[in-house]
PQR file of N, CA, C, O and H, with PARSE charges and radii, in Angstrom:
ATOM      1  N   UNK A   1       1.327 145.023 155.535 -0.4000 1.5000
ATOM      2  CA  UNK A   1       1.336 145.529 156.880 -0.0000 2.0000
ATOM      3  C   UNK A   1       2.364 144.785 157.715  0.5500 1.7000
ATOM      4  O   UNK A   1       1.973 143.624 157.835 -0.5500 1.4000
ATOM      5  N   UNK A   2       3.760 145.019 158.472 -0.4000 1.5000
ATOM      6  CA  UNK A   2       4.124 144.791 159.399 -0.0000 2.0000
ATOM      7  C   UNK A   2       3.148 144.683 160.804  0.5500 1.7000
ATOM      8  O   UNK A   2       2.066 145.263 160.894 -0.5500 1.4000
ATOM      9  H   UNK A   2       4.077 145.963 158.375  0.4000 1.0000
ATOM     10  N   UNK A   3       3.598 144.030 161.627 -0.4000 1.5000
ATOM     11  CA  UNK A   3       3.165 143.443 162.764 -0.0000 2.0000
ATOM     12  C   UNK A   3       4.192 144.544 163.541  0.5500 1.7000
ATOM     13  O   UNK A   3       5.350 144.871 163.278 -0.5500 1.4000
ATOM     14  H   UNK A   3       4.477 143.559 161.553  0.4000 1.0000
ATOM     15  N   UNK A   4       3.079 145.060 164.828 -0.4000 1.5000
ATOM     16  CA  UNK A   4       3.764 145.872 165.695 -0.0000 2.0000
ATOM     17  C   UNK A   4       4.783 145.008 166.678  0.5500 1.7000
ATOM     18  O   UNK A   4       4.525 143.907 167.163 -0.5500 1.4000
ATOM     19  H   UNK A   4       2.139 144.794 165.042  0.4000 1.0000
ATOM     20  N   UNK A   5       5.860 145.683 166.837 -0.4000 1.5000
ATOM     21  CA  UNK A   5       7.081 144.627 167.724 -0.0000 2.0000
ATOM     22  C   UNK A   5       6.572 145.802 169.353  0.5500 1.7000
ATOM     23  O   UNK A   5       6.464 147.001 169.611 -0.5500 1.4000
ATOM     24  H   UNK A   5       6.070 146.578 166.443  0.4000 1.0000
ATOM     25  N   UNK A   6       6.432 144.692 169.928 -0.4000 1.5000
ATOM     26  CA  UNK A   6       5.854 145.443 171.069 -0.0000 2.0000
ATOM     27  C   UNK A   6       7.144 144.927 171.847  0.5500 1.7000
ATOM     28  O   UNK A   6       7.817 143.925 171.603 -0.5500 1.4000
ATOM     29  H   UNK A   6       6.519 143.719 169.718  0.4000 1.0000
ATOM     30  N   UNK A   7       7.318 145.937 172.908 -0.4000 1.5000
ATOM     31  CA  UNK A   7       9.167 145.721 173.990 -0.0000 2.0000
ATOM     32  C   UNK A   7       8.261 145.993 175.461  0.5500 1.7000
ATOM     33  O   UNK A   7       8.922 146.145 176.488 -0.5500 1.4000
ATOM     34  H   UNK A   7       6.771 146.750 173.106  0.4000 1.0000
ATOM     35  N   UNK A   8       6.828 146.049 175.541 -0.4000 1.5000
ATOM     36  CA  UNK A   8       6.845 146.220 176.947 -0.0000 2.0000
ATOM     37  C   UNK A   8       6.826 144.661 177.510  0.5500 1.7000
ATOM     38  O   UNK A   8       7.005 143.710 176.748 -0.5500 1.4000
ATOM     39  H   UNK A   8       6.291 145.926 174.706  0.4000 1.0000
ATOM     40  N   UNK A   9       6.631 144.536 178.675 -0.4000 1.5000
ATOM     41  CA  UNK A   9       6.511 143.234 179.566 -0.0000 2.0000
ATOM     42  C   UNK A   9       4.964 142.847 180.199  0.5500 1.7000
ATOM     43  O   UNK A   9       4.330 143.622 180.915 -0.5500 1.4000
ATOM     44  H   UNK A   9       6.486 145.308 179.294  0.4000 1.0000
ATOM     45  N   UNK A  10       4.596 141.793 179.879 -0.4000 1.5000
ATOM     46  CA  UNK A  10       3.551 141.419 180.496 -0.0000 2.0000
ATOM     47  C   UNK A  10       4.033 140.973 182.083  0.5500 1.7000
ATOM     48  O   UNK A  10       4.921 140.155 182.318 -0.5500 1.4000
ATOM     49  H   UNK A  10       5.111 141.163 179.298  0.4000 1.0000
ATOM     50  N   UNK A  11       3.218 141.721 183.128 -0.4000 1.5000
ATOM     51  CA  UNK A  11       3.706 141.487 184.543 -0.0000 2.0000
ATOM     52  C   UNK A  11       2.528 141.163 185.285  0.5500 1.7000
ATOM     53  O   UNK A  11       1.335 141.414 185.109 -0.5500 1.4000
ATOM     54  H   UNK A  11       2.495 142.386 182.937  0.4000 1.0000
ATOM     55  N   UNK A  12       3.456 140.259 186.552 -0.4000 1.5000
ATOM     56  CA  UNK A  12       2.439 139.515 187.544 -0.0000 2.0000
ATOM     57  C   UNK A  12       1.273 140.365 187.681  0.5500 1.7000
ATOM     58  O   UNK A  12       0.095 140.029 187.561 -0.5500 1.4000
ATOM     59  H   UNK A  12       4.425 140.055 186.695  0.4000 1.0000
ATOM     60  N   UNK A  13       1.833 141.710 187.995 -0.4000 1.5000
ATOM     61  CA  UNK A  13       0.506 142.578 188.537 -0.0000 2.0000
ATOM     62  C   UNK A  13      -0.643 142.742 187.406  0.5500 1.7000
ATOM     63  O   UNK A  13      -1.870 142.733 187.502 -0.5500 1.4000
ATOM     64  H   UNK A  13       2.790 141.983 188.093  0.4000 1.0000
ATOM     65  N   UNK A  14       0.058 142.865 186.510 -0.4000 1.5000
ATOM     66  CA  UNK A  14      -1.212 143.284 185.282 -0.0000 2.0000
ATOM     67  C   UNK A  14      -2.414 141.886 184.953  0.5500 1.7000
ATOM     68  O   UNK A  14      -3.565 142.030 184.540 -0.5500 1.4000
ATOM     69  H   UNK A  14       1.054 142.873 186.431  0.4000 1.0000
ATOM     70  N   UNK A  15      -1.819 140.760 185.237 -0.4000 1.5000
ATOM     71  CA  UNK A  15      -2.061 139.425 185.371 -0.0000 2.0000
ATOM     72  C   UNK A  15      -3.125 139.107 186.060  0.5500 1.7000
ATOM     73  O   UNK A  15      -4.073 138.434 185.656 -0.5500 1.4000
ATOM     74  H   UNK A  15      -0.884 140.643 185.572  0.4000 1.0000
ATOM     75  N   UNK A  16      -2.905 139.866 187.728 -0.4000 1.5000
ATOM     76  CA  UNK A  16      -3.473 139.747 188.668 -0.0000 2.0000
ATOM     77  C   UNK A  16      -4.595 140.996 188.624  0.5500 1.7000
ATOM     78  O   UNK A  16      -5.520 140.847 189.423 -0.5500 1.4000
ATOM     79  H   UNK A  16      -2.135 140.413 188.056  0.4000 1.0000
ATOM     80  N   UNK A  17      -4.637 142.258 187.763 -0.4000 1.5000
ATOM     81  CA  UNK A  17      -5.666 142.906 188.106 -0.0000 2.0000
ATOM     82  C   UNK A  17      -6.504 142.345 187.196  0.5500 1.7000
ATOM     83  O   UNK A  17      -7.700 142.539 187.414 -0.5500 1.4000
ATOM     84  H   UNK A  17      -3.885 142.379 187.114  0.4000 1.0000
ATOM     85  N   UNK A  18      -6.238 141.752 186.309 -0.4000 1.5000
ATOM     86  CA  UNK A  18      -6.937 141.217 184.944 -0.0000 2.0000
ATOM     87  C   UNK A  18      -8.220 139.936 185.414  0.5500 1.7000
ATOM     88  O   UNK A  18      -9.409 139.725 185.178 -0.5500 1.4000
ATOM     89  H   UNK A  18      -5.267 141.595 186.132  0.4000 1.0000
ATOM     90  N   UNK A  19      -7.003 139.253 186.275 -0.4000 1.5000
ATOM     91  CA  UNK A  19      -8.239 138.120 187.281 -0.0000 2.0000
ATOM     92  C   UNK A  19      -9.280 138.921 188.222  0.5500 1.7000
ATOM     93  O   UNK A  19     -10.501 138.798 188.134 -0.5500 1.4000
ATOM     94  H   UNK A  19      -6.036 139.424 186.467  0.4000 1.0000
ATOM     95  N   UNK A  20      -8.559 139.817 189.199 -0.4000 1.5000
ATOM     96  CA  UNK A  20      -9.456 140.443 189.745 -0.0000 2.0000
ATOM     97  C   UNK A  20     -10.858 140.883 188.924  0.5500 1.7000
ATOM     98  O   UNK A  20     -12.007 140.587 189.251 -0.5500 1.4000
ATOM     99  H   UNK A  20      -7.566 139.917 189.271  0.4000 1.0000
ATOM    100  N   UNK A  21     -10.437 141.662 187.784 -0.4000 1.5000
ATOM    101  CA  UNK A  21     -11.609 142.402 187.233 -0.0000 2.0000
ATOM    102  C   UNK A  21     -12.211 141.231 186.928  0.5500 1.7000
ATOM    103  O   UNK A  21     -13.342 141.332 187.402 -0.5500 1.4000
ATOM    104  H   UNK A  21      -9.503 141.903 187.518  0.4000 1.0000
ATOM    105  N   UNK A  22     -12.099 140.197 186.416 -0.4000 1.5000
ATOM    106  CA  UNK A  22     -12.765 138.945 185.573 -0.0000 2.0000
ATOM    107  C   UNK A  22     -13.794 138.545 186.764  0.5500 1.7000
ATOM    108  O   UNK A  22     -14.957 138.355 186.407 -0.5500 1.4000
ATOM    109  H   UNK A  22     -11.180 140.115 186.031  0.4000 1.0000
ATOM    110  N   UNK A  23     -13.531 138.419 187.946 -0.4000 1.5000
ATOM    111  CA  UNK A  23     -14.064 138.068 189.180 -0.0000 2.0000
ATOM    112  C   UNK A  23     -15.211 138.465 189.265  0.5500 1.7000
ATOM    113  O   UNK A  23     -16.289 137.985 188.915 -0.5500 1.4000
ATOM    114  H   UNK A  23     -12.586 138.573 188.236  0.4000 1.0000
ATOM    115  N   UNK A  24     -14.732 139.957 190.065 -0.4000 1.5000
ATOM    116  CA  UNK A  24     -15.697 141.070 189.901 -0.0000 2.0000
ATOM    117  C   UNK A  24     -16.775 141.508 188.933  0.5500 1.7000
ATOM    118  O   UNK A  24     -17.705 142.218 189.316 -0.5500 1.4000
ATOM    119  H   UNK A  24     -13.856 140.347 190.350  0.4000 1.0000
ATOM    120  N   UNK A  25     -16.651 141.063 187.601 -0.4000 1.5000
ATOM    121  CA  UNK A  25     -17.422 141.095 187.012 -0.0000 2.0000
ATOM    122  C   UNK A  25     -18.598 139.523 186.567  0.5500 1.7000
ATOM    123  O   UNK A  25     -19.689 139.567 185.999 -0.5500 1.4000
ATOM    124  H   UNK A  25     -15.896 140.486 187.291  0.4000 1.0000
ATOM    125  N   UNK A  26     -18.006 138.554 186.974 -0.4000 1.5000
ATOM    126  CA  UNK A  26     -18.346 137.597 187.007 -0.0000 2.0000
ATOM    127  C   UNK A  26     -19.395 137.673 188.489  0.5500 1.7000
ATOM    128  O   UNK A  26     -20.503 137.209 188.218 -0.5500 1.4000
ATOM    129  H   UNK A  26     -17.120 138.519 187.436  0.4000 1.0000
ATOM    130  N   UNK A  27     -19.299 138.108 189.837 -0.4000 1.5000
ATOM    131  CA  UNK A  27     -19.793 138.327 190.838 -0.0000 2.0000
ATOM    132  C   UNK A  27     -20.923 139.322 190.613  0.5500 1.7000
ATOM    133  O   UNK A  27     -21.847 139.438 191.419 -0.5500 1.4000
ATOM    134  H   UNK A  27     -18.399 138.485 190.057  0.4000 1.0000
ATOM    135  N   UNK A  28     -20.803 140.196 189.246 -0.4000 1.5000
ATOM    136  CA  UNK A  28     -22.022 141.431 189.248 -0.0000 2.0000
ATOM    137  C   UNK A  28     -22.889 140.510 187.984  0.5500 1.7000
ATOM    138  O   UNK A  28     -24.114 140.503 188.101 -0.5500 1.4000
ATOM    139  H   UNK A  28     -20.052 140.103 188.592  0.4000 1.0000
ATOM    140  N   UNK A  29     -22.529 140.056 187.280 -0.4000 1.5000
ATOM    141  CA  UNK A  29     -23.480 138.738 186.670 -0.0000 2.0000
ATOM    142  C   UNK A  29     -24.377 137.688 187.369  0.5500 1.7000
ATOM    143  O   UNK A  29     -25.268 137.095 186.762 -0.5500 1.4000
ATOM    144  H   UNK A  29     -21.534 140.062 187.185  0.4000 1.0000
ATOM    145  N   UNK A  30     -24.065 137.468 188.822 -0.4000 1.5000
ATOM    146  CA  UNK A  30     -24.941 136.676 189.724 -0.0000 2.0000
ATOM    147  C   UNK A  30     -26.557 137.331 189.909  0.5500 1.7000
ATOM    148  O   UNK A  30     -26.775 138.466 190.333 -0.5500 1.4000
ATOM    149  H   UNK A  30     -23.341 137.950 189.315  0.4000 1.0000
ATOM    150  N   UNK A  31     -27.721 136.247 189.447 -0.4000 1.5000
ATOM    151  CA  UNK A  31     -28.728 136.928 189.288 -0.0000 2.0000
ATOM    152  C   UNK A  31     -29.374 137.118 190.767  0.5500 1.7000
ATOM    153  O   UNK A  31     -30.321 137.872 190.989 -0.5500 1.4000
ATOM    154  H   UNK A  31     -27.544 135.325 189.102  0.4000 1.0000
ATOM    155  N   UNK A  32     -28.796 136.413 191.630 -0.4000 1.5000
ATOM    156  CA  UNK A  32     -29.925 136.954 193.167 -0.0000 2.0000
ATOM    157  C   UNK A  32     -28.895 138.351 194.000  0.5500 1.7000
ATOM    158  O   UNK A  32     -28.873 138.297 195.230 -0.5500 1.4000
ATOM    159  H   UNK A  32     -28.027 135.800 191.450  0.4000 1.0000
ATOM    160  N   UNK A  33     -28.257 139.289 193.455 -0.4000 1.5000
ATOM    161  CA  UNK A  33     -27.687 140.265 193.633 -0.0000 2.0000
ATOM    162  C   UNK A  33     -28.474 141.127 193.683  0.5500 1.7000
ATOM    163  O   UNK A  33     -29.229 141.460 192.769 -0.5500 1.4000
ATOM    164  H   UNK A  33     -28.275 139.333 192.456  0.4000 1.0000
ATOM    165  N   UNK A  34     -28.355 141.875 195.380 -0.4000 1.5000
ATOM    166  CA  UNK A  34     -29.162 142.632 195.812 -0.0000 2.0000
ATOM    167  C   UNK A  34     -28.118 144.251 195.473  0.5500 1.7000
ATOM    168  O   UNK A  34     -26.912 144.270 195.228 -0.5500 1.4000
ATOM    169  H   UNK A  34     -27.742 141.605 196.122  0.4000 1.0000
ATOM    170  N   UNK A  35     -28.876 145.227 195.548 -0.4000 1.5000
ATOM    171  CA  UNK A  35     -28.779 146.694 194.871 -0.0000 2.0000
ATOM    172  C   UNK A  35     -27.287 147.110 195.373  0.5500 1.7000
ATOM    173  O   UNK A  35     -26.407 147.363 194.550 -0.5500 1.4000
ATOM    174  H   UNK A  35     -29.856 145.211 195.747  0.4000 1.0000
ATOM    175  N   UNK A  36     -27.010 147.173 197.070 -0.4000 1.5000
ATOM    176  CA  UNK A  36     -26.393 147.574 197.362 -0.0000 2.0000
ATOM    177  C   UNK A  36     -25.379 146.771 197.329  0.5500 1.7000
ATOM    178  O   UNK A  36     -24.439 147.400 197.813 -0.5500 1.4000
ATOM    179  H   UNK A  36     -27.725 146.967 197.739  0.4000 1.0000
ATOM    180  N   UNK A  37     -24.893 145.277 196.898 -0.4000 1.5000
ATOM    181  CA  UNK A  37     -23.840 144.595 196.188 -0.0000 2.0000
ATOM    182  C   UNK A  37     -23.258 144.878 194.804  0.5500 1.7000
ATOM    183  O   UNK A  37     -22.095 144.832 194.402 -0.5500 1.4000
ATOM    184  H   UNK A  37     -25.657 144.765 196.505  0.4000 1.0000
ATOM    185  N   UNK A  38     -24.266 145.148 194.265 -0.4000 1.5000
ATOM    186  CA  UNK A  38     -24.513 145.553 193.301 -0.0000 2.0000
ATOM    187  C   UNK A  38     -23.468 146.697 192.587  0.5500 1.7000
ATOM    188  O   UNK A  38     -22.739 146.686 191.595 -0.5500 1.4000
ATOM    189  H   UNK A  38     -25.210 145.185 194.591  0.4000 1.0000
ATOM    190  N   UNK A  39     -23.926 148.052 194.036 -0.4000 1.5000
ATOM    191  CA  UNK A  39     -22.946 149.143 193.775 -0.0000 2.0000
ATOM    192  C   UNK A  39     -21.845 148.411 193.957  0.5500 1.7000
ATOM    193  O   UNK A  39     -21.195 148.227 192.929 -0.5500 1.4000
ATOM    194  H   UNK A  39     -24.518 148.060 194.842  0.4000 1.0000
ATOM    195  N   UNK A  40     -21.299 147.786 195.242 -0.4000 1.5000
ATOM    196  CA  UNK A  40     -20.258 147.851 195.748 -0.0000 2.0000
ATOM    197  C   UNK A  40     -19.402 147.341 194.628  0.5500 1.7000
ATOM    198  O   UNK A  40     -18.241 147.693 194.419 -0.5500 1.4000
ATOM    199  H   UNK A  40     -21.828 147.936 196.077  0.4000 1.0000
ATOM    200  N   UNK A  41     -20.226 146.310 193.796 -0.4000 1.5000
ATOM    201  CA  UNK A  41     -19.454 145.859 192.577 -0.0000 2.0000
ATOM    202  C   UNK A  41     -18.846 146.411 191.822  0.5500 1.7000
ATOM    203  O   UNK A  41     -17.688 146.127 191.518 -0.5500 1.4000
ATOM    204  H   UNK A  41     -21.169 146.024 193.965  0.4000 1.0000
ATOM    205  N   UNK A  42     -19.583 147.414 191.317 -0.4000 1.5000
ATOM    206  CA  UNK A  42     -19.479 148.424 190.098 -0.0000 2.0000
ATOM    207  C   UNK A  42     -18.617 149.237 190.781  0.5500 1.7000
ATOM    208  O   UNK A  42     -18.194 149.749 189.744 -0.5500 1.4000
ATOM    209  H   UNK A  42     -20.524 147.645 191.564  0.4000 1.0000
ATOM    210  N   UNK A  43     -17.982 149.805 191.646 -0.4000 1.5000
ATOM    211  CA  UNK A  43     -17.335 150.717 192.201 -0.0000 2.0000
ATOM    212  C   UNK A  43     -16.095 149.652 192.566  0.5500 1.7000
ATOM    213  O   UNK A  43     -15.259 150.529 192.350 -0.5500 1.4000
ATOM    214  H   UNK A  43     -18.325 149.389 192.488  0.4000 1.0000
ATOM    215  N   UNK A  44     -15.489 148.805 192.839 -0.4000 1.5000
ATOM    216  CA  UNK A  44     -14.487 147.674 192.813 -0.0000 2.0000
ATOM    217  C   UNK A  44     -14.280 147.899 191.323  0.5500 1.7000
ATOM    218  O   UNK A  44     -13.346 148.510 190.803 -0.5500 1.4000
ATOM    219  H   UNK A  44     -16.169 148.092 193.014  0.4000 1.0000
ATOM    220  N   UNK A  45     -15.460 147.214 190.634 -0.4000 1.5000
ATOM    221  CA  UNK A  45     -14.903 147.150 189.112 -0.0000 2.0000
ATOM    222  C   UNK A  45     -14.236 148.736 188.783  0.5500 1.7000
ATOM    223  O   UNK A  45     -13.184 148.643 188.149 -0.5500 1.4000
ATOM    224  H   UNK A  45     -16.218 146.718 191.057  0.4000 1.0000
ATOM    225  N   UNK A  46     -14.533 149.758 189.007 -0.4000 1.5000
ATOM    226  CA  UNK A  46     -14.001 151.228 188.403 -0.0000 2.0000
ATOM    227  C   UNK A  46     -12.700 151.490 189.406  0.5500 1.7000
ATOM    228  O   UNK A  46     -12.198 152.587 189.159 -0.5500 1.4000
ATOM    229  H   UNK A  46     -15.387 149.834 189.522  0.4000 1.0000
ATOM    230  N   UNK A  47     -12.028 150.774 190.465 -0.4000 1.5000
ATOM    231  CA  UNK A  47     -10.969 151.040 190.826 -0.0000 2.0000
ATOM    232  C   UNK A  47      -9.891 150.183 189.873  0.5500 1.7000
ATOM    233  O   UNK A  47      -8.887 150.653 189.337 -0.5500 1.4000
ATOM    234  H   UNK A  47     -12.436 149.884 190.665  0.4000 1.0000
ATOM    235  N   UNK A  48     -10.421 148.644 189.795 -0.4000 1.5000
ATOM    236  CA  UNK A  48      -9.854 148.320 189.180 -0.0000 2.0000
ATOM    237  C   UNK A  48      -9.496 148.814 187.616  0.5500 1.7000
ATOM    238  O   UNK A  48      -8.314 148.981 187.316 -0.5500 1.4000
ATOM    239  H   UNK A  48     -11.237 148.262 190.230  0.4000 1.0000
ATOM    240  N   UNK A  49     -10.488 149.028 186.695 -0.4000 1.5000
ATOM    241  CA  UNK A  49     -10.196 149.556 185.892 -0.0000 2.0000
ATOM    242  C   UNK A  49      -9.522 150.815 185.805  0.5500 1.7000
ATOM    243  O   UNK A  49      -8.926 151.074 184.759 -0.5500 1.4000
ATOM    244  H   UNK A  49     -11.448 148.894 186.939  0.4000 1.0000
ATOM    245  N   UNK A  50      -9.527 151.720 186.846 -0.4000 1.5000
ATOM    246  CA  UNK A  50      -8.538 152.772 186.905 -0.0000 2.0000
ATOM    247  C   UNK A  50      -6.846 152.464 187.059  0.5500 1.7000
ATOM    248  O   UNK A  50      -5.811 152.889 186.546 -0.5500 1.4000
ATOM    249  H   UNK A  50     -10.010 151.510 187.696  0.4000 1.0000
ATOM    250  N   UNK A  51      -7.228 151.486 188.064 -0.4000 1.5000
ATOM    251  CA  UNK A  51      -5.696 150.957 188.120 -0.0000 2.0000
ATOM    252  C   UNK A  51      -4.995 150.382 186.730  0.5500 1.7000
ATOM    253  O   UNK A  51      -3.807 150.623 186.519 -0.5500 1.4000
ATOM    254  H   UNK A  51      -8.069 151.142 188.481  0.4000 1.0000
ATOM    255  N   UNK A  52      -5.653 149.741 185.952 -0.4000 1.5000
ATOM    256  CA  UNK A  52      -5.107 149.233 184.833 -0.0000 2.0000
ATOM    257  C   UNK A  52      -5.329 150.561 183.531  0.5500 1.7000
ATOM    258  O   UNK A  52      -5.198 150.488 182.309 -0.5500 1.4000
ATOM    259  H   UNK A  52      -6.618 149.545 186.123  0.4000 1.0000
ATOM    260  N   UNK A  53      -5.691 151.672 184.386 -0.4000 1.5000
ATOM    261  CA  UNK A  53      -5.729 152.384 182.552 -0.0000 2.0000
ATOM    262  C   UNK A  53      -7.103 152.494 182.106  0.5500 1.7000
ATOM    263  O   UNK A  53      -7.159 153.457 181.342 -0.5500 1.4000
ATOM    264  H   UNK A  53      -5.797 151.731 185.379  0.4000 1.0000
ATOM    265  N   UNK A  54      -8.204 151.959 182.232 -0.4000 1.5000
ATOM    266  CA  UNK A  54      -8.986 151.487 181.297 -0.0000 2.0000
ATOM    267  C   UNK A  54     -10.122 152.694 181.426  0.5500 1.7000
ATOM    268  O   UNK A  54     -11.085 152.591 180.665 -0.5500 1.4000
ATOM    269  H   UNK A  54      -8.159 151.176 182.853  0.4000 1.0000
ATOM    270  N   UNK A  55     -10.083 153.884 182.376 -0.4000 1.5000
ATOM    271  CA  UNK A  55     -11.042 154.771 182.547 -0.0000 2.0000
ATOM    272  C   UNK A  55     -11.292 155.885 181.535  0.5500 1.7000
ATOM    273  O   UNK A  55     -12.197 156.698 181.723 -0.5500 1.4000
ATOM    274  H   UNK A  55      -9.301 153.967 182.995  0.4000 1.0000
TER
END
């Protein structure tokens, strides 16, 4: 098997949504999280993941 030669660029932004999501999901892991944080989380987390592709 060859190894794929990949030519795209890893960039600041992709970097930075990658922390974001890590956050955000780290913030919906907090156990005294009340319902309506809760959403707001999960709906942050699905922009972000839209922004990066991941939907």
């Amino acid at each position: 098997m060859k190894p794929e030669n990949r030519t795209s660029t890893y960039t600041c932004r992709e970097y930075r949504e990658e922390m974001i999501l890590l956050a955000l999901q780290k913030k919906l892991a907090a156990p005294d999280l009340v319902p309506e944080e809760k959403q707001t989380l999960l709906r942050e987390i699905a922009e972000v993941e839209a922004r990066m592709g991941m939907d």
